[in-house]
Residue frames relative to the residue before (quaternion, step in Angstrom):
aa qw qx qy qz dx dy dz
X 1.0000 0.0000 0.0000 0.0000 0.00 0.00 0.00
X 0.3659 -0.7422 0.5579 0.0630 3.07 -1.25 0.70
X 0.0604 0.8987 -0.4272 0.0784 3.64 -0.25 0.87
X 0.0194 -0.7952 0.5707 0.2040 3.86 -0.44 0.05
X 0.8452 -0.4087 0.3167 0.1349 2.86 -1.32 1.78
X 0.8453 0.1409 -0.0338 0.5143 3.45 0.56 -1.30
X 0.2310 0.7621 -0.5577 0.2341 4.10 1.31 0.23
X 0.2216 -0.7278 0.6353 0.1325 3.65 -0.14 1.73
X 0.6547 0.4975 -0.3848 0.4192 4.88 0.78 -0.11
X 0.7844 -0.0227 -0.1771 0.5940 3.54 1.21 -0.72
X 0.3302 -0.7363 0.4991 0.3159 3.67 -0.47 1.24
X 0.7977 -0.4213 0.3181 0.2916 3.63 -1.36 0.21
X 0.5992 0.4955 -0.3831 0.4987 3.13 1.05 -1.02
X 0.7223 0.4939 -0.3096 0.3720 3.82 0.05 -1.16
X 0.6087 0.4282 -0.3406 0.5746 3.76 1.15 -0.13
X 0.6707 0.3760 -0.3135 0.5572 3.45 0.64 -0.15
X 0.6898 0.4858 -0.3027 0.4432 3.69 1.23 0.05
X 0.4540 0.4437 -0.3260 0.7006 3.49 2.07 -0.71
X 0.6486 0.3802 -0.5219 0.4030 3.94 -0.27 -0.48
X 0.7052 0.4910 -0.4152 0.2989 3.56 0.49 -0.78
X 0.7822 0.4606 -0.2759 0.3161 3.67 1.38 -0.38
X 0.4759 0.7112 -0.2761 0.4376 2.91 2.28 0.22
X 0.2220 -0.8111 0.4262 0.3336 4.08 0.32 0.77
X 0.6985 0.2128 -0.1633 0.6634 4.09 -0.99 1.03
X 0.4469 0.5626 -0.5968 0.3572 3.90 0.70 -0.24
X 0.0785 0.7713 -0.6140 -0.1482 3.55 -1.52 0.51
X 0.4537 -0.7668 0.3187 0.3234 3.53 -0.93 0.71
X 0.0224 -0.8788 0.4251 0.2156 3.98 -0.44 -0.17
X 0.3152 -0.7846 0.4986 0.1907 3.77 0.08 1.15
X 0.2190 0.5579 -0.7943 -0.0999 3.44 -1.91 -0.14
X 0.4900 -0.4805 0.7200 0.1033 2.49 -1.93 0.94
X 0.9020 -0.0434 -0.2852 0.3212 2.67 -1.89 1.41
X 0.4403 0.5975 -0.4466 0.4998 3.47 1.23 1.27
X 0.2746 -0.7921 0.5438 -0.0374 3.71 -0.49 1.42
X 0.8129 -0.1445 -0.0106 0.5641 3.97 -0.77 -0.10
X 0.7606 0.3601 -0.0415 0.5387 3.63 0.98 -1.94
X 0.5162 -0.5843 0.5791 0.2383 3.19 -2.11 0.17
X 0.5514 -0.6842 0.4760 0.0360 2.76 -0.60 1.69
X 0.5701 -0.6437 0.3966 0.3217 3.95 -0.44 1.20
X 0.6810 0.5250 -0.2285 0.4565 3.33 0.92 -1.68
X 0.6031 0.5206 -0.3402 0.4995 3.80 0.92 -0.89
X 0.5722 0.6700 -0.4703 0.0498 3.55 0.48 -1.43
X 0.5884 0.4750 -0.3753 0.5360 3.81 1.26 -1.65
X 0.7736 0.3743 -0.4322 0.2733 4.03 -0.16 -0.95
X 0.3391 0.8101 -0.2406 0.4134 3.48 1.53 -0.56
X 0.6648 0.4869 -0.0127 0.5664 3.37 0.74 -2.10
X 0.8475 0.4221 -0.1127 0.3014 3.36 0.54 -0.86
X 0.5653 0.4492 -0.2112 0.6588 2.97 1.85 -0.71
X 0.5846 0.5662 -0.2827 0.5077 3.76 0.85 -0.32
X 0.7306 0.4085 -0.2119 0.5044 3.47 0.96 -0.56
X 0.6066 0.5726 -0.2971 0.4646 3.69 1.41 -1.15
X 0.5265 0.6131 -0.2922 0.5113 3.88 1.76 -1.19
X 0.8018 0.3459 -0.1815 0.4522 3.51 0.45 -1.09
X 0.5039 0.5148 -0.6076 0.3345 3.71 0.69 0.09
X 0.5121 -0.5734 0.4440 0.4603 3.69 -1.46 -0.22
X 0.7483 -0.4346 0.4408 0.2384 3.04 -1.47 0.93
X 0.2352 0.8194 -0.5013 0.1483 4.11 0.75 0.21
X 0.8385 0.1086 0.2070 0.4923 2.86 1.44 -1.60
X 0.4612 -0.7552 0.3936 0.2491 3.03 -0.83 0.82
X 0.5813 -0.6608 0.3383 0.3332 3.27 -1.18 1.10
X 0.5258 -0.5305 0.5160 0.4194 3.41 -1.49 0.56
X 0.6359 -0.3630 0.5561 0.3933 3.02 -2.13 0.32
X 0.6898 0.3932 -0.4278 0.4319 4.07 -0.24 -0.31
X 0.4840 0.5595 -0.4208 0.5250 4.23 1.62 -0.54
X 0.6867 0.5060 -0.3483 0.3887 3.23 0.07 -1.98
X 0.5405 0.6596 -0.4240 0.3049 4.18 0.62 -1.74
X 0.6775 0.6844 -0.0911 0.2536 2.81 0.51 -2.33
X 0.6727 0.2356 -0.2540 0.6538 3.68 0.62 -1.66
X 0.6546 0.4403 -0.5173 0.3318 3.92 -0.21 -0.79
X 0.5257 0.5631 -0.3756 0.5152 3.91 0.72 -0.65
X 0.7465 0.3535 -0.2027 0.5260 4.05 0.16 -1.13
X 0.7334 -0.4805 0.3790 0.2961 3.71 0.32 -0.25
């Protein structure tokens, strides 16, 4: 899931409560992102969406792991 940090319709907590009912569901935060995607976000967005969907072969790099612990 995808989620911005500030979303004043669904607060944070409740995305981090729907990820919990979602099996393999994970959750990804940004700060200073409200309801929509933000232009400036759009390439990390794209990217973090794609890194979620690869298969699970392997374990993320140390610069992946950074990344989600940084977002939330």
């Amino acid at each position: 899931m995808i989620h911005g940090q500030d979303d004043p319709w669904i607060r944070l907590h409740a995305a981090r409560t729907l990820t919990r009912t979602i099996p393999d569901a994970r959750l990804i935060t940004y700060p200073d992102m409200g309801h929509e995607f933000p232009q400036h976000l759009w390439a990390t967005i794209a990217r973090d969406v794609w890194e979620a969907t690869q298969p699970a072969a392997s374990a993320p790099t140390p610069e992946q792991e950074q990344r989600r612990t940084l977002r939330g």
